[in-house]
N, C-alpha and C positions, 0 to 999 in steps of 0.2 A: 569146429568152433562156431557159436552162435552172439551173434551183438546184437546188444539190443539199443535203438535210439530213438529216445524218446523226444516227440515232436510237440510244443506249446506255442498259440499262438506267439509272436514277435519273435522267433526262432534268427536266428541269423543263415540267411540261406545257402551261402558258397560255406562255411561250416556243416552243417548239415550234408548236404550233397555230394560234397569231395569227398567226405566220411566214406560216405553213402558207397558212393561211385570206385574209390579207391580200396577197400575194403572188398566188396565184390567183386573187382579186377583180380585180388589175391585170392581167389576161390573161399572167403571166408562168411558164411549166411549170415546176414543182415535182416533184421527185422525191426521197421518203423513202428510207433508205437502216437498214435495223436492223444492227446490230454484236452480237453473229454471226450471228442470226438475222432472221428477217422479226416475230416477236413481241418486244414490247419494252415493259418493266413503266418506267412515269415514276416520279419518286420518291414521289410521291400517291396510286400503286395506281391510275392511270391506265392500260389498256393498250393500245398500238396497235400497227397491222398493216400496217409499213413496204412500201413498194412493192417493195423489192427488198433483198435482202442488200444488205451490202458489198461482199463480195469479188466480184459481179458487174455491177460497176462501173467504166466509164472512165473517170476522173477528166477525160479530155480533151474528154468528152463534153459539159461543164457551162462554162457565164460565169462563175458563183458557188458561192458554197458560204457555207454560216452553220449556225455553231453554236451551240444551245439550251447554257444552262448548266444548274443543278442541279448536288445530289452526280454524278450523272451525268458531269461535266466530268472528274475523274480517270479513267475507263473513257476517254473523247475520247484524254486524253494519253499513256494503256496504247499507244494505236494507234500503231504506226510508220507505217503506209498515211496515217491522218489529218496525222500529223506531215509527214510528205511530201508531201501534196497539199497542204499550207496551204503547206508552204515553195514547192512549182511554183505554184499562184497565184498568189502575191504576184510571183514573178519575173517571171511574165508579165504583171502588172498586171490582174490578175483582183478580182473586189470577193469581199472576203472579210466576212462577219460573225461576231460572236460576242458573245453577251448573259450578264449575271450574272457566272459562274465562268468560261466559258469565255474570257476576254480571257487564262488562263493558258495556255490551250491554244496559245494565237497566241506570246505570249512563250516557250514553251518553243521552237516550231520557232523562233524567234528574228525573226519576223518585227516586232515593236512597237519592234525598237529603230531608234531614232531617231522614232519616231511618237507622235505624244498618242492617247490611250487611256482609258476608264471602265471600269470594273469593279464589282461587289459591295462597297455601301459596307461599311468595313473589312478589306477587302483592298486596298488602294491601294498597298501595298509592296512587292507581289508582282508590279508591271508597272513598265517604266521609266520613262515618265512621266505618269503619272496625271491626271486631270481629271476635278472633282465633278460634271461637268456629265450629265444623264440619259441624251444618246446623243453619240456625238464621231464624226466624220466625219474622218479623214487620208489624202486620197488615196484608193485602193483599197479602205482600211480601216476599218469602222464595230463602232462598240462602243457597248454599252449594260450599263445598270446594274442591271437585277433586273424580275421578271416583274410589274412596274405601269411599267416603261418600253418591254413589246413589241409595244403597237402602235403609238408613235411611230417604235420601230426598226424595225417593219417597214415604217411607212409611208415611213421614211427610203432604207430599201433601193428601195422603188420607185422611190424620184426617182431615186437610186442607176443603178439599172438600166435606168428608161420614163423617165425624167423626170418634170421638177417640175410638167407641167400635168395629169398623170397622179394625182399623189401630191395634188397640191392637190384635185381632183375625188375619191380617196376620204377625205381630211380630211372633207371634206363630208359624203357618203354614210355615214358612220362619225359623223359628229357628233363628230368628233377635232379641233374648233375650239370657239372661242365663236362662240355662234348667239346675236343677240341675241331675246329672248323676244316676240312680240306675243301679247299676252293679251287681245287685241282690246276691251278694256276703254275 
């Protein structure tokens, strides 16, 4: 499995990186991708050092692809390469993500219609059909709601992508369950 996530200045950083980080902990290759450059400022004054531009990128190359949101997300929809690779994924039933703001990225290539979808609570208008719920799973497509929900979504992409005894085993390792407490008392 290769992912590929693409980095725009005002990225949202603990998006990004949980991806990043939890992804990788599943044995699944990860490859950063900066828009235009390989350096790229988060919106936090975060700065990282994408593995590769964009533009030296095969989109054919990649299973997945997931978008960090943040202000960031508007530079995502500037992209007509991004807009066109979310629209070839999804036709070829590629698992696509996208956390926070970027669920607009997905609906502008026009891909969430007819799909349920989460977003950035208070932006729920801005996608076709909406759901309060922390991360939403439709087929191909997984969306999540703001960066205290990325690493359920990334732990979701796993199962996603390794499967569920994969994603359940870093639940664990991650303490991203209830453990019940022995205080050996």
């Amino acid at each position: 499995m290769d992912v590929l996530v693409p980095l725009v200045e005002g990225f949202e950083e603990i998006e990004a990186v949980s991806v990043i980080d939890i992804l990788r902990r599943a044995g699944i290759k990860v490859t950063t991708a900066g828009i235009p450059s390989t350096m790229v400022l988060g919106a936090h004054g975060v700065q990282i050092i994408a593995d590769k531009k964009l533009d030296n990128i095969d989109f054919r190359d990649f299973d997945a692809l997931v978008l960090p949101g943040g202000p960031g997300h508007t530079n995502l929809a500037k992209s007509e390469k991004i807009l066109n690779a979310v629209a070839d994924f999804d036709a070829r039933g590629k698992v696509i993500g996208a956390i926070c703001a970027a669920p607009l990225v997905l609906a502008k290539a026009g891909v969430l219609n007819g799909k349920k979808a989460t977003i950035s609570p208070g932006m729920e208008r801005e996608i076709p059909r909406p759901r309060p719920d922390k991360v939403v799973v439709d087929g191909n497509i997984i969306t999540s709601q703001a960066p205290g929900t990325a690493i359920e979504f990334a732990i979701r992409l796993v199962e996603k992508l390794a499967g569920r005894e994969k994603a359940n085993k870093l639940r664990r390792e991650l303490v991203h369950e209830i453990v019940p407490y022995n205080s050996g008392l």
